[in-house]
C-alpha positions as CSV (number, residue, x, y, z in Angstrom):
1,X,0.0,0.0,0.0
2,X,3.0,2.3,0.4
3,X,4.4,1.2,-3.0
4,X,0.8,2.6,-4.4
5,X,0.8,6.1,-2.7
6,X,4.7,6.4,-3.7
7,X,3.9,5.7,-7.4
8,X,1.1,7.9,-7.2
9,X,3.4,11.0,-6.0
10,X,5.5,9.9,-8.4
11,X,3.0,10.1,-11.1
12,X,1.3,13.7,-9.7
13,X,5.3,14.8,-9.6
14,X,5.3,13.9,-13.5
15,X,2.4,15.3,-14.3
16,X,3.3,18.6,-12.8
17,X,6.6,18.7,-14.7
18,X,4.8,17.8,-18.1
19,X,2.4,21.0,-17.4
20,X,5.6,23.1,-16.5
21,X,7.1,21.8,-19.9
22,X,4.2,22.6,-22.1
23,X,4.0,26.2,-20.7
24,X,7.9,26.9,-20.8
25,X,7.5,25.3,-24.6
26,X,4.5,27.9,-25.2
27,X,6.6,31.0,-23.5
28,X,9.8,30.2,-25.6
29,X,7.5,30.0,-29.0
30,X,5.9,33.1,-28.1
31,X,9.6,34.7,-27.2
32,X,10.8,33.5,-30.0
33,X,8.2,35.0,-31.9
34,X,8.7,38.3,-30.8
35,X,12.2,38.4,-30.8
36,X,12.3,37.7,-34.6
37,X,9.6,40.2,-35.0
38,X,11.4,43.3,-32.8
39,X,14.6,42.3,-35.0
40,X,12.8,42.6,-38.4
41,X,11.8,46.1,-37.2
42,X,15.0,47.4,-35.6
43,X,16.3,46.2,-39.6
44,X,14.2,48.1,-41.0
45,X,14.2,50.9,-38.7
46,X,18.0,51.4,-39.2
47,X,17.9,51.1,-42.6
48,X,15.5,54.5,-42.8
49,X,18.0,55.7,-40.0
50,X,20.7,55.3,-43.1
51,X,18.9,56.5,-46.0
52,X,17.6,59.9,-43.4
53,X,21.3,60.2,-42.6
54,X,22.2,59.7,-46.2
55,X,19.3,62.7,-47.4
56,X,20.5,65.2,-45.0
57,X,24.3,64.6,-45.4
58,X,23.0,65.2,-49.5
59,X,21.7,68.3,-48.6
60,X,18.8,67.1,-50.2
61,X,16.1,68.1,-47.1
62,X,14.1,70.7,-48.2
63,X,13.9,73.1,-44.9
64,X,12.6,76.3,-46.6
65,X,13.7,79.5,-46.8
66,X,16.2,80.5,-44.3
67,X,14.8,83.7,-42.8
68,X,10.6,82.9,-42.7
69,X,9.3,82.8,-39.0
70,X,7.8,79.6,-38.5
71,X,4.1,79.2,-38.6
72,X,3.1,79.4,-35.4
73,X,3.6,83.7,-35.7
């Protein structure tokens, strides 16, 4: 009768590690997920940051003409 309540604890034990598995297997898809979506935007993120950079070094950024006060005057 011991043997039984052993293999019972033994069996709720494995049970709750299966559950923790399946949850840490969800999380990690899930981080996985949004770690390959943050890095898609950071790439293109930085490749605007290089063409902006690229513009303004061009001198091609229209700003206006030098002296007319800015519309809020």
């Amino acid at each position: 009768m011991v043997t039984v309540v052993m293999d019972d604890d033994v069996s709720d034990r494995f049970i709750d590690l299966e559950v923790k598995l399946a949850y840490q297997d969800r999380t990690i898809r899930e981080l996985d997920g949004l770690v390959r979506e943050l890095a898609t935007r950071l790439e293109e993120t930085e490749k605007k940051l290089a063409q902006l950079e690229q513009t303004v070094r061009a001198g091609e950024v229209p700003l206006g003409p030098p002296n007319e006060p800015p519309p809020h005057y």
